[in-house]
N, C-alpha and C positions, 0 to 999 in steps of 0.2 A: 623506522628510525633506529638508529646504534644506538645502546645503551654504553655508558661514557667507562672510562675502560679503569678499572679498579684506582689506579695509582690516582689519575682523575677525583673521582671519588672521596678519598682519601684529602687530597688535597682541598675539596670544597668541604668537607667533615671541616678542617681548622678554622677554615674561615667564615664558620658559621657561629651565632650565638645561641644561644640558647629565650626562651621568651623572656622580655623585659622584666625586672621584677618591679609589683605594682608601685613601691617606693620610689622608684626611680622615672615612674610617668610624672610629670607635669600637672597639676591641678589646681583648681581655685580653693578656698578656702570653704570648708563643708561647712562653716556660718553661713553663706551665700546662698547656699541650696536650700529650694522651695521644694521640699519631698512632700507626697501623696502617699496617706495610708487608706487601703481600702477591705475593711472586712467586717462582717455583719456583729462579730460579737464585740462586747465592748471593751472587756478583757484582753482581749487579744489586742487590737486597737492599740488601747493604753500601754503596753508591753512593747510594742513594734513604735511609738512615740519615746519611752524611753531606750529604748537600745538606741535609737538613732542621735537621741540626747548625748549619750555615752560615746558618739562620734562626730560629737560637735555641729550635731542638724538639728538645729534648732525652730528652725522654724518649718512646721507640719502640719497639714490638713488632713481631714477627714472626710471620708465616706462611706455609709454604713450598705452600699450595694451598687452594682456593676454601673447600671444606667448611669446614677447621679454620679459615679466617679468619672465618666466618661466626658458627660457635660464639664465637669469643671476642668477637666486638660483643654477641650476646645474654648474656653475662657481665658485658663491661664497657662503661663509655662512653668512646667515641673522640671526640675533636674535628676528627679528620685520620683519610682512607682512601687510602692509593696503591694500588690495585689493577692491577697485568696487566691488559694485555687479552686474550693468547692463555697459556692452558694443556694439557697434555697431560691433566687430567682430563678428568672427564665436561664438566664449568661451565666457561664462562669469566669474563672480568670480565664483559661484558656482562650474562649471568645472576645473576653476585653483583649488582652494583648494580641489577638488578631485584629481586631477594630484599631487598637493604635496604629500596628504597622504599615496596614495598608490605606489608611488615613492620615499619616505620616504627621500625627498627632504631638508627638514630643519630637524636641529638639534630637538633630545627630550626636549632641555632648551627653545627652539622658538616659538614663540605665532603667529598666523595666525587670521588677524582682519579684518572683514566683513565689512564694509562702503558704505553704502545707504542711497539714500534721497528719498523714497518710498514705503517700506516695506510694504507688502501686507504675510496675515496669510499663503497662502500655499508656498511663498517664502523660509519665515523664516523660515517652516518645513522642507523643502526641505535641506534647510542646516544643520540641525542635523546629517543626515545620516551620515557626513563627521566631525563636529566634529569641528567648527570653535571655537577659544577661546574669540572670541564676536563678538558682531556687533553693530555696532553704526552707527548714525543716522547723517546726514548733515541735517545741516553747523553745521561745527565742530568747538564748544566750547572749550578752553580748559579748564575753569572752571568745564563743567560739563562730557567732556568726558576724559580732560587727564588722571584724577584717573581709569577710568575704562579700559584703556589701560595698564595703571601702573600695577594694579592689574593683567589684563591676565598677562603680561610678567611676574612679580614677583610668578605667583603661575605656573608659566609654568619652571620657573628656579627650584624652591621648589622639583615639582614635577617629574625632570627629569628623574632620575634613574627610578624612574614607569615608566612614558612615552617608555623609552628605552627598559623596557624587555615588556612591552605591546606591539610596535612595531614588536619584535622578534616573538611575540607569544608565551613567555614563561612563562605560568602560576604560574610553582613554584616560579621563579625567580622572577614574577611581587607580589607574597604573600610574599616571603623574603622582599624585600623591601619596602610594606606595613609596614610590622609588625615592620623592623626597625625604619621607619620615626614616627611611632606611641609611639614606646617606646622612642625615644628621645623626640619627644612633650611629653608625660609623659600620654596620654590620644586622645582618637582616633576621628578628626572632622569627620563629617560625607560625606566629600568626601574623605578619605583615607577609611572608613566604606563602601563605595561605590566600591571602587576597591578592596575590600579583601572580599568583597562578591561573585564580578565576578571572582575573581580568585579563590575563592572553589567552586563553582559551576562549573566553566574550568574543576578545579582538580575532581569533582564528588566527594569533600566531604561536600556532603546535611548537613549532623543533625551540623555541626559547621556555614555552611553560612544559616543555619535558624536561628542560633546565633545571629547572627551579624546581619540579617537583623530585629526580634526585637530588640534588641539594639538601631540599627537608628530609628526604627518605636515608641519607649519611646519618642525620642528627638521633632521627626516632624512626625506626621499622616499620610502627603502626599508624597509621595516620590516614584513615578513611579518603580525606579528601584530595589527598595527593594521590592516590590511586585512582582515585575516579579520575580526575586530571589525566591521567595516563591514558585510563579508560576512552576520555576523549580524543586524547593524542592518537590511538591505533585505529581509532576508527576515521578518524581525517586523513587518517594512512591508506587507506583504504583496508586495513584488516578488520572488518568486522568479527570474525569468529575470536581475534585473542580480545579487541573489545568486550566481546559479552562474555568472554570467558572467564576475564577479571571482573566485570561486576557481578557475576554470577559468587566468585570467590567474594566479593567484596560483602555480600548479602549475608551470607553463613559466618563470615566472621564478625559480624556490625549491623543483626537483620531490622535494627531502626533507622537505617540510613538512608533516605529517602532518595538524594540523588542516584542512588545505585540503580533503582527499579525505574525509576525518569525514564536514565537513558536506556536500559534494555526495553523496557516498552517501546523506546522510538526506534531504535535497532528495529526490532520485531516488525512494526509499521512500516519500515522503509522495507522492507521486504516483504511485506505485503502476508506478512505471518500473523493475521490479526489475533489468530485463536492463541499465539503464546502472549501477545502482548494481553490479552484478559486475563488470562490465568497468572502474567504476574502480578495485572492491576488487583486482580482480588487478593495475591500475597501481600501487597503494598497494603491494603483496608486491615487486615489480618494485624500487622502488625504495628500500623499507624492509624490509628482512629480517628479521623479526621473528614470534615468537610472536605476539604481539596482531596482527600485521599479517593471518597466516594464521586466525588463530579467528576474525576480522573476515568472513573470506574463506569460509572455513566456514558460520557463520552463516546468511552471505548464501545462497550456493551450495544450501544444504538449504532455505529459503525459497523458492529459484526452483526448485526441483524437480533442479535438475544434481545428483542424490546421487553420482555418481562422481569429481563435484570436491571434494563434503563429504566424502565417505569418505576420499579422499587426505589433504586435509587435515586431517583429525584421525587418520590412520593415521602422517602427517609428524610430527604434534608428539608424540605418544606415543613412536617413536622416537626423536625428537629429545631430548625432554626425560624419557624414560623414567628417568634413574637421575643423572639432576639435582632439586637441591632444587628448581628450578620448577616442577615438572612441577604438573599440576594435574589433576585427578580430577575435573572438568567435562570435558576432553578424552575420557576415555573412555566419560560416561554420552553425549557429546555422538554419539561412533562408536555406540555400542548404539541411540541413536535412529535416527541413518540406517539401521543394518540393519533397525529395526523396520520401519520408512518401508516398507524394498526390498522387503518380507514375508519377512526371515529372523529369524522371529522366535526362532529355536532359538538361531540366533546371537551375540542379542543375549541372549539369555540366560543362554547362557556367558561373553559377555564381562563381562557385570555380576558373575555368583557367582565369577569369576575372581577379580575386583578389587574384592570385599568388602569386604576390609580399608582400602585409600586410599579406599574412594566411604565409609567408615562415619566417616571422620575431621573430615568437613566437613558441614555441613551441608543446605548448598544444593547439593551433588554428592550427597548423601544425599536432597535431595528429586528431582533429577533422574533420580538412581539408581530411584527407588519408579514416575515416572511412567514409564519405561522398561519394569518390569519388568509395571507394570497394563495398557502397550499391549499387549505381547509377550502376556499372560495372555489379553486379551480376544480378541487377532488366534487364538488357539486355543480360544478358548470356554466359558475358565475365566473364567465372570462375579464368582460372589465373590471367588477370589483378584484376580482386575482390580480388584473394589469395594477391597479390603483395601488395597492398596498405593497407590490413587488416593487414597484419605482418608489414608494416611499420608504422598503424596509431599504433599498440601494442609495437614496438620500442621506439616512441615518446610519449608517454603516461605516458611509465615506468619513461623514461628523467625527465618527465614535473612535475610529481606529480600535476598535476591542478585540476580541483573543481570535486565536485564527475559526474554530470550531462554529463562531457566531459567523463570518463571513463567509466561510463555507454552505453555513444554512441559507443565508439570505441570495448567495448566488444558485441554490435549490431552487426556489422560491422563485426566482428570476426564470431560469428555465422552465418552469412548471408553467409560467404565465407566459409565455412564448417568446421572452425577451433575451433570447440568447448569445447576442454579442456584449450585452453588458453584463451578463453572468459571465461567461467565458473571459472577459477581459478582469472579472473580479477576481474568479478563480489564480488567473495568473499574478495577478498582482498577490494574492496572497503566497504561491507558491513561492515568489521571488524574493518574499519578506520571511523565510522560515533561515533560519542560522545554517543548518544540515542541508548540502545539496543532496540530489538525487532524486527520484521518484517519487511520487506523490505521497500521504501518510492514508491512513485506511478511510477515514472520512472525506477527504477529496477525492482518493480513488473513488469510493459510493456515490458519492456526488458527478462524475467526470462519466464514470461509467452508464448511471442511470441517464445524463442527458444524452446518451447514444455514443460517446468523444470518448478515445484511447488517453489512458493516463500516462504515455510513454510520451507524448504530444504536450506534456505538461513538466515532464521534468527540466530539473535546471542545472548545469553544466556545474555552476563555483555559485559559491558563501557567496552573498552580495555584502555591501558596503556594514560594516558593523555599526558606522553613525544614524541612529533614527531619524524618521520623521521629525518624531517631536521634539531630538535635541535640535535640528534644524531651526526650529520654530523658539523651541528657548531660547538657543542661541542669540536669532534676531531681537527677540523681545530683551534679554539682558545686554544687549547693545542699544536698544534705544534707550532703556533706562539709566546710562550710560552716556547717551545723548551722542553717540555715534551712529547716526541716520545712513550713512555710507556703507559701512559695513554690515548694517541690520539688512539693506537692501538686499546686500550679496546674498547675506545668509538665506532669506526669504525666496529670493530667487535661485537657489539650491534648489530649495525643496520644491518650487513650483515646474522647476525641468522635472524633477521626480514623478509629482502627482499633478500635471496642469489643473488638471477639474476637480480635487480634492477641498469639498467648502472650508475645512478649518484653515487651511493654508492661502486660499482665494480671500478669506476673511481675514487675514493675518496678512497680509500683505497689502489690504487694502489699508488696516492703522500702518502699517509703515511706512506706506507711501505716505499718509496724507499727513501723518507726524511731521514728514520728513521734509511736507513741502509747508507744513508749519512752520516749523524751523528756519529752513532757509527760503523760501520762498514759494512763489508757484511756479513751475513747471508742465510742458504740456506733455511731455513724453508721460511722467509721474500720473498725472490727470487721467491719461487715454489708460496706464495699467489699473487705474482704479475704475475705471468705467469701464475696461472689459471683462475684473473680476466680478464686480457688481452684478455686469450684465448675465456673468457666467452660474452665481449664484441663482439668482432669480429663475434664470433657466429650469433649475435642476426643483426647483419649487411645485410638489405635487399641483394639480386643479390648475386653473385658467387666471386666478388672481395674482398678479404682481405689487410685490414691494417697492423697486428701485426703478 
């Protein structure tokens, strides 16, 4: 791509703003706001209840540690979070404000506020991953800290409708909504320039978010994220070397910037460079301490064969987050696979019917769980029980739609058990659903290679479609509730051209039909799709017993 030729340049400098100042966003009345204080001492508490006084929030609860703050968000809605960040529980704030996010806990209008009296550099990195909307410093001022409270909440109200389709995952929807809040400000600051960057880069259209990101780069030099933007832009170019050549620069200027190491790990992967993508996943852990940092690090680590570094690393986070609400029950199907790997399969056998109960709660830990237990089965010579549980971790898999790394394993699992056209057909589906065309990533090459099949055979030409599955499936669903049976249909039947035998969507389609012939009537075309989803579930149903 041409970079836009100075005068260009110059001319998008005029026409750019600068970021909105917080005065001048839109807001409710911070009487209105039901804020959350959470921190073990009572001092502190009391402190963080009058500064918020001092800002007209008046009305404030408490909680004196992580757990019980967490239950009361899933009770009520907060517009305000002051959380700790060090406690003598298991959790810290760190953990809470991961448990919110990705339980999508408070409102997109709701500002989530970090509070420590300590702050040390790889802390404060540590909490970017997650996305806190500040963090402030004890003893709390309200001179110098109310304002920057005010501000989160105010540009968090501002910013909601983003927030909410970003949450969703819905690219187009989170660029519509850019582009409106820009044309009403009259001129675009450069954190709405910041999400309408990620969102055509989401959507995989480069030559407009090269746009935008000189646009911001006229305003301010330094701006991590508009580079990495770029960073995406030259590699959809097909220039992989100036790509990692600018995230490489992007790391040594900004080394807590997480998207930078993302994408040269997947560079790295897509070229089948596994041993650099390690060595930056261990740069990444280095200087982002983090869960996600390390299961990154894992992943990787079991893909290049290091199992003594996977094993750590998921033996790390199980301690770590063992009796923390994070904890994740992928961490332990992900340890029972390495031992599979190492041939302890006895091992991983116990670690699975150990942790029964957390792997039976999730789904996609539950299909992980099955193909774990079909390797362990087969590496002993128990061919049906292998068969049994490879068609059931392929059952739950489909359910689950979970991260690519989990679908990879279970189509393992499937080959292991001799089921290899529904592995082979898993694997591609998952290949098809990755953002980045081209060649497999290190874990499905492993995969691809160990069941005898060329990973050249598996690559894919172009990006597929940016809209998901599951906004497919929203879609419909916010059309019936809507009571537009019509259109939920289409939607519905989107996604079933996609994934015919996909149970979520077979089941999702079977309420929209029968909504639909609620509605208006009965139908037998409507009827015979509901009866051959039905039928098509049932199929897919481990053992000899049927439901439908």
């Amino acid at each position: 791509m041409v970079a836009p030729l100075p005068a260009a340049r110059e001319a998008r400098k005029m026409s750019v703003t600068m970021p909105v100042r917080p005065s001048a966003l839109p807001m409710r009345a911070n009487a209105n706001v039901r804020a959350l204080v959470v921190d073990e001492h009572s001092a502190s508490r009391l402190a963080m209840r009058d500064l918020l006084s001092s800002i007209g929030v008046t009305n404030v609860q408490m909680a004196t540690e992580p757990v019980r703050a967490i239950r009361m968000m899933e009770a009520e809605r907060f517009g305000l979070v002051l959380c700790e960040m060090k406690f003598l529980s298991q959790m810290d704030g760190i953990q809470v404000l991961e448990y919110v996010r990705t339980r999508r806990l408070l409102q997109p209008s709701a500002a989530f506020v970090l509070v420590t009296s300590a702050p040390d550099r790889l802390t404060v990195a540590a909490t970017r991953e997650w996305q806190p909307d500040a963090i402030v410093l004890k003893p709390v001022v309200a001179e110098a800290l109310g304002p920057r409270i005010e501000q989160a909440m105010r540009r968090r109200v501002a910013l909601a409708s983003v927030h909410e389709a970003a949450d969703r995952g819905d690219s187009q929807a989170l660029l519509e909504r850019v582009q409106a809040l820009i044309r009403e400000a009259g001129a675009p600051s450069l954190e709405l320039l910041r999400w309408q960057a990620n969102a055509l880069v989401d959507l995989g259209r480069f030559s407009q978010a090269h746009e935008v990101c000189e646009m911001a780069l006229a305003v301010k030099t330094d701006l991590p994220w508009a580079e990495l933007a770029l960073a995406h832009c030259e590699r959809a170019d097909g220039r992989p070397d100036a790509a990692t050549k600018r995230a490489r620069a992007l790391i040594k200027a900004h080394p807590y910037f997480g998207g930078a190491y993302d994408l040269l790990i997947d560079i790295h992967e897509q070229d089948g460079r596994v041993d650099k993508a390690l060595e930056v996943a261990q740069a990444a852990l280095k200087q982002l301490a983090t869960s996600r940092r390390m299961r990154t690090l894992g992943e990787i680590a079991y893909a290049h064969g290091d199992l003594e570094v996977a094993e750590q690393c998921y033996t790390d986070l199980i301690r770590k987050n063992g009796a923390s609400l994070t904890r994740s029950p992928l961490d332990i199907g992900m340890l029972g696979q390495v031992f599979v790997t190492q041939g302890e399969s006895d091992k991983a056998l116990r670690l699975v019917s150990t942790a029964h109960e957390q792997l039976a709660t999730d789904s996609t830990a539950g299909a992980l769980a099955a193909a774990v237990l079909s390797q362990a089965h087969a590496a002993k010579g128990d061919g049906p029980a292998a068969e049994t549980f490879a068609r059931k971790a392929l059952a739950l898999a489909a359910a689950a739609e979970g991260p690519e790394h989990v679908a990879l394993l279970v189509a393992q699992g499937a080959f292991n058990a001799g089921l290899n056209e529904e592995a082979e057909a898993l694997v591609r589906q998952t290949m098809a659903a990755r953002k980045s065309p081209g060649v497999p990533g290190a874990l499905a090459r492993k995969v691809i290679l160990d069941a005898g099949l060329k990973p050249e055979a598996f690559a894919t030409a172009a990006p597929v479609s940016p809209r998901s599955l599951s906004s497919d499936i929203q879609d419909a669903m916010d059309c019936l509730n809507q009571a537009r049976f019509d259109d939920a249909a289409e939607h519905i039947d989107r996604a079933r051209e996609r994934l015919p035998k996909n149970p979520m969507v077979l089941l999702a389609t079977v309420q929209v039909y029968m909504l639909r012939m609620h509605a208006k009537g009965f139908n037998e075309e409507s009827a015979a799709q509901v009866r051959r989803c039905l039928a098509e579930v049932d199929r897919q149903i481990p053992g000899d017993d049927r439901i439908f």
